[in-house]
C-alpha positions as CSV (number, residue, x, y, z in Angstrom):
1,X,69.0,-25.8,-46.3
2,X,66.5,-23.8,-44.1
3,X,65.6,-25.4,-40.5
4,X,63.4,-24.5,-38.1
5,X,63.5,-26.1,-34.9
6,X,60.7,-25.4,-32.3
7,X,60.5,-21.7,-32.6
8,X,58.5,-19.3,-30.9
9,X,56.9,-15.7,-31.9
10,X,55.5,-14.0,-29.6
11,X,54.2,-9.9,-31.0
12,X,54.1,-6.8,-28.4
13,X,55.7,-9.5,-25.6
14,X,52.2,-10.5,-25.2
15,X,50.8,-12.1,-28.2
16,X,51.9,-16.1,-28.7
17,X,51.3,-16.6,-32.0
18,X,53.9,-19.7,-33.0
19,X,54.1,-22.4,-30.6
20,X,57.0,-24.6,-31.0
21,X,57.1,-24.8,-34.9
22,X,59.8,-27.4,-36.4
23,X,60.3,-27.6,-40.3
24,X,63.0,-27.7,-43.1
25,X,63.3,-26.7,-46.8
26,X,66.3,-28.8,-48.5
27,X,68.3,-27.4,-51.4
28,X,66.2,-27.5,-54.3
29,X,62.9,-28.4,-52.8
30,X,59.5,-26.6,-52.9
31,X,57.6,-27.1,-49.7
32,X,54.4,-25.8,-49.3
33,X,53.0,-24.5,-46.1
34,X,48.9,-25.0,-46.1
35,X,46.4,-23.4,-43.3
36,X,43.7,-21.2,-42.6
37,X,43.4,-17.4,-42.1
38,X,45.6,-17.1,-38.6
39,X,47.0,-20.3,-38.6
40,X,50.7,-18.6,-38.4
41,X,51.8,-18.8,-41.9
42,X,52.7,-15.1,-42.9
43,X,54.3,-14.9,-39.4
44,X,56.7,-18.1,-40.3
45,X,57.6,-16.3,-43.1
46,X,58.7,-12.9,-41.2
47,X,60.3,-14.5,-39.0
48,X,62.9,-16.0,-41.5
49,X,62.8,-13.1,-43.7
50,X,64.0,-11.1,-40.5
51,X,60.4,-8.9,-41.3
52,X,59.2,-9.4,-37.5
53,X,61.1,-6.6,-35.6
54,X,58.7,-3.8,-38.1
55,X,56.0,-5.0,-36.5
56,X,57.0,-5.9,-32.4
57,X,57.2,-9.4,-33.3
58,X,60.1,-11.7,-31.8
59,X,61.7,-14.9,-32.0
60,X,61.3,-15.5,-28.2
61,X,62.6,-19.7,-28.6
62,X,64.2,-21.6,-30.7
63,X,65.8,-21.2,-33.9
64,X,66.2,-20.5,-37.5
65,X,68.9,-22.0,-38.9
66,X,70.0,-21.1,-42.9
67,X,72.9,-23.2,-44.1
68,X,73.9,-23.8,-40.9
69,X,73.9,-20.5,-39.6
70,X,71.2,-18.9,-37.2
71,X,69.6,-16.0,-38.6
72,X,67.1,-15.4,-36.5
73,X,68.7,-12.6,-34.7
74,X,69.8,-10.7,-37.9
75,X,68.4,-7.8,-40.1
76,X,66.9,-8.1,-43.5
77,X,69.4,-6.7,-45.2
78,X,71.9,-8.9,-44.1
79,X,69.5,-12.2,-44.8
80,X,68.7,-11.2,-48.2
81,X,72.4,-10.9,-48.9
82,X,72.7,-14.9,-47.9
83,X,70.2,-15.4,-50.6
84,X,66.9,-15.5,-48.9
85,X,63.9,-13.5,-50.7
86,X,60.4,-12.9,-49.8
87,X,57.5,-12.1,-52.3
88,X,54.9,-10.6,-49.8
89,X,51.1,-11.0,-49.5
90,X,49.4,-8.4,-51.5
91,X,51.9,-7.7,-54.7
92,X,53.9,-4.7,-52.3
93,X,55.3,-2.3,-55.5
94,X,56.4,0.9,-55.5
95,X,53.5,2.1,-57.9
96,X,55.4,5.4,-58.9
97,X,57.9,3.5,-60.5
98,X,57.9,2.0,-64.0
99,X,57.8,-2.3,-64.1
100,X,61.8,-2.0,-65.0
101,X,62.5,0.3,-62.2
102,X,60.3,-1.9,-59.7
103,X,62.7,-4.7,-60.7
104,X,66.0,-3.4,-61.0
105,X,64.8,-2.4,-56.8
106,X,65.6,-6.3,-56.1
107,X,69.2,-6.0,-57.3
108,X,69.9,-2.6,-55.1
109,X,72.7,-4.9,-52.9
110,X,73.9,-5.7,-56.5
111,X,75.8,-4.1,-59.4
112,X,77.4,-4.7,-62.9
113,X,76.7,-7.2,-65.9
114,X,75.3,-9.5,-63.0
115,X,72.4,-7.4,-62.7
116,X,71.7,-7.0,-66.5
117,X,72.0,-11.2,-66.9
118,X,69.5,-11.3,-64.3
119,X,67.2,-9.0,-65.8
120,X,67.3,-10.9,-68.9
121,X,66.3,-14.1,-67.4
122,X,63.4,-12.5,-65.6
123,X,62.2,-11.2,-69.1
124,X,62.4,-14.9,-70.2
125,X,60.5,-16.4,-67.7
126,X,57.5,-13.3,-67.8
127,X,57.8,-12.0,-71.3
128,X,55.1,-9.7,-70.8
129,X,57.4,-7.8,-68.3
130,X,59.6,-6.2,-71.0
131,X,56.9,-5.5,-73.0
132,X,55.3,-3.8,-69.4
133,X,58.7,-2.3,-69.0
134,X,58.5,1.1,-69.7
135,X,54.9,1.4,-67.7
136,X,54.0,3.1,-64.6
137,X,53.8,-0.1,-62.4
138,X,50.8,1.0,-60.4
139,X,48.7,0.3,-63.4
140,X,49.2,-2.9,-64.1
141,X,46.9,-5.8,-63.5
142,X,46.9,-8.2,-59.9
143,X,48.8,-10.5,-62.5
144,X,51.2,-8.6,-64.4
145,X,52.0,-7.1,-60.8
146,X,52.3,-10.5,-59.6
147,X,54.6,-11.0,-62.2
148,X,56.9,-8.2,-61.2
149,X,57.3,-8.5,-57.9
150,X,58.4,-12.1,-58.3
151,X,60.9,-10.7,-60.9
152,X,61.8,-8.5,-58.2
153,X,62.5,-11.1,-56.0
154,X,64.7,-12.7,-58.1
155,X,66.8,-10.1,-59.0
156,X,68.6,-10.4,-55.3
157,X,70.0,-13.6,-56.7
158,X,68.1,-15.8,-54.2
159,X,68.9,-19.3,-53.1
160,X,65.4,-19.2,-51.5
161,X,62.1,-18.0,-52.0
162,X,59.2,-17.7,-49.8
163,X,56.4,-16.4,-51.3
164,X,53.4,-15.6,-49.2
165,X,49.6,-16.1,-51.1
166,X,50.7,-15.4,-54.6
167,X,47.3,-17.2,-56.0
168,X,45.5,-14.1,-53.7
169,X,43.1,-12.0,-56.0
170,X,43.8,-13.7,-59.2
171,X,42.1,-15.0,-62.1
172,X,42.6,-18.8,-62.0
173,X,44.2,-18.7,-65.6
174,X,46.6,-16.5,-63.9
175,X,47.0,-18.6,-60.7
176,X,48.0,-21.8,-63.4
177,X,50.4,-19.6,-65.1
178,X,52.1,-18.5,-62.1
179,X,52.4,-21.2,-60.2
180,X,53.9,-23.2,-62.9
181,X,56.5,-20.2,-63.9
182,X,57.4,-20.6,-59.7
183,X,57.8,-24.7,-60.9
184,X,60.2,-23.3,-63.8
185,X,62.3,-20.9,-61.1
186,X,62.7,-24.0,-59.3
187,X,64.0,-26.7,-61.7
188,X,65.8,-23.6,-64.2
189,X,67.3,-21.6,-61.7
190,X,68.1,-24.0,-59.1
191,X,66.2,-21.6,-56.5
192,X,64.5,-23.5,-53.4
193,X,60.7,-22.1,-52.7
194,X,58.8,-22.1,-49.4
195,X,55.0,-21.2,-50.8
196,X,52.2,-20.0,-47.9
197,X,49.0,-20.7,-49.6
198,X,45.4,-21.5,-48.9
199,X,45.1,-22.9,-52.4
200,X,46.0,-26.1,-51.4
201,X,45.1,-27.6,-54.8
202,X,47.6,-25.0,-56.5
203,X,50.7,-25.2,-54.1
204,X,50.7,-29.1,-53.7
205,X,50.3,-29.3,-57.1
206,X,53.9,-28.4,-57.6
207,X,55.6,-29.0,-54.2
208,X,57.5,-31.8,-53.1
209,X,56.5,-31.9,-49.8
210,X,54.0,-29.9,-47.6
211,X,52.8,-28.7,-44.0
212,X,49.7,-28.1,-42.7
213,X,49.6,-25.4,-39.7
214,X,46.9,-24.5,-37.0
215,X,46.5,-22.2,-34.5
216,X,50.6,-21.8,-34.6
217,X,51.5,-25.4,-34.4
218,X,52.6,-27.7,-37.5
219,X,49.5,-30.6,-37.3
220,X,50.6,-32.6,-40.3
221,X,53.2,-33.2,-42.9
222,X,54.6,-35.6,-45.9
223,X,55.2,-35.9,-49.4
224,X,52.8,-33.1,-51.6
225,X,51.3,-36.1,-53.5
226,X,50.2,-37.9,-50.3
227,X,48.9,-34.5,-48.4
228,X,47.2,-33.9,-51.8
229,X,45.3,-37.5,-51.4
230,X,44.5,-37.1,-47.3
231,X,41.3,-37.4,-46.4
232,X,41.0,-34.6,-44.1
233,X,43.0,-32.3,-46.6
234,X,41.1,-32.6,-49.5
235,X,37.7,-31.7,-47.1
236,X,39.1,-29.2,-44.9
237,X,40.9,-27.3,-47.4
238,X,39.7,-28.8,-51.2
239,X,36.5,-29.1,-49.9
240,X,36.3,-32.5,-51.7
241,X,34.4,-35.5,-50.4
242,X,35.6,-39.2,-50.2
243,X,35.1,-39.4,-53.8
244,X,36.1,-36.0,-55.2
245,X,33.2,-34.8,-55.4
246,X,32.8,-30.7,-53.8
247,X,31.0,-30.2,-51.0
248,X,28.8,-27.2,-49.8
249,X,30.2,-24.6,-47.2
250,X,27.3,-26.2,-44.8
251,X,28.8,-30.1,-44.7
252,X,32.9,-29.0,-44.9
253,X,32.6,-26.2,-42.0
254,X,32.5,-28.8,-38.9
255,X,36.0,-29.5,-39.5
256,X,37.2,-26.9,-36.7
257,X,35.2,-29.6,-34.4
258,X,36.7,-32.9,-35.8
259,X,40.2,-32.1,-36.1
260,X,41.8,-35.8,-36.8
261,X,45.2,-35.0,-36.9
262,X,45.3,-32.7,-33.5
């Protein structure tokens, strides 16, 4: 289980940018993490990943607690070898290499018949991948890319994944179909996902519970299928009326003024 209790992040000891944020992810759970542009979210996910210190951030409160144990102060390395993996904003690849060799990257801390089973089942759940495997990853499509780099991920053996905006750039075919292979990882492979999204449609569609954070602070939380039905969730980030219906950019955009919740 991952816990967070009332941590702090301040970047270049100047810049607050969490204030006090408290959340958990139990074994086997998907949790999804909703907000804006700014609202914190990639910086939550450093900040467990150990990603911070790259770019003069720092855990200046509080805790981060995996299994019991505080990570917080540790390196990457070491927190990916507990099992936790990050799929980062932007499909990060090494574009050189071919789709196999981009994967077989995730298992670097890992060797022998281990390595190929888990290869294998990352060809299951993306068969396109081995047909992609021999290709020169940086010309593959967002998707495909998409693809691999959560394959990547995997291949560290995770007991967690966060992934950070994997709907980002994508066709909304694509979004469905990855979204629902992250729904497979979960219930196949026994892996618990913490998913950063502003597709809050998407990522509560197959969580099983959800924050919402603002301006560093978690505002709001419950059960995906409640969040998914709140009133000021489905305007402020479905842009859906009282009775489903969409609204225009013009009527949702006062929400920064009536914040509810806050």
């Amino acid at each position: 289980m991952l816990v967070l209790n009332n941590v702090e992040v301040i970047y270049n000891n100047v810049i607050l940018v969490l204030k006090g944020v408290s959340f958990q992810v139990n074994d086997g759970q998907i949790v999804s993490l909703l907000g804006a542009n700014g609202a914190g979210k990639t910086t939550t996910l450093k900040a467990i990943s150990g990603l911070l210190k790259s770019e003069l951030g720092e855990v200046t409160d509080g805790s981060i607690e995996w299994n019991g144990k505080r990570i917080d102060r540790m390196n990457p390395e070491r927190i990916v070898k507990l099992g936790i993996a990050q799929v980062m904003e932007g499909r990060r690849s090494f574009p050189h290499l071919t789709t196999k060799e981009n994967l077989r990257v995730g298992a670097h801390l890992r060797s022998g018949a281990e390595v190929k089973r888990d290869l294998e089942m990352v060809y299951g759940l993306f068969p396109k991948l081995r047909d992609l495997r021999h290709r020169t990853s940086g010309y593959l499509s967002g998707g495909e890319q998409q693809m691999m780099v959560i394959g990547r991920a995997l291949m560290a053996n995770p007991k967690l994944v966060l992934f950070d905006e994997p709907s980002l750039g994508l066709a909304p075919l694509i979004v469905e179909e990855i979204f629902e292979t992250i729904k497979r990882i979960n219930a196949e492979e026994n892996v618990s996902v913490l998913i950063v999204e502003q597709n809050a449609n998407a990522a509560l569609g197959i969580a099983h519970y959800g924050y919402v954070m603002e301006n560093g602070r978690i505002v709001l939380e419950g059960d995906a299928e409640k969040l998914a039905d709140n009133e000021d969730v489905r305007e402020f980030y479905m842009g859906l009326g009282d009775l489903g219906q969409r609204k225009s950019y013009r009527e949702v955009k006062h929400y920064k003024r009536r914040k509810r919740w806050l």
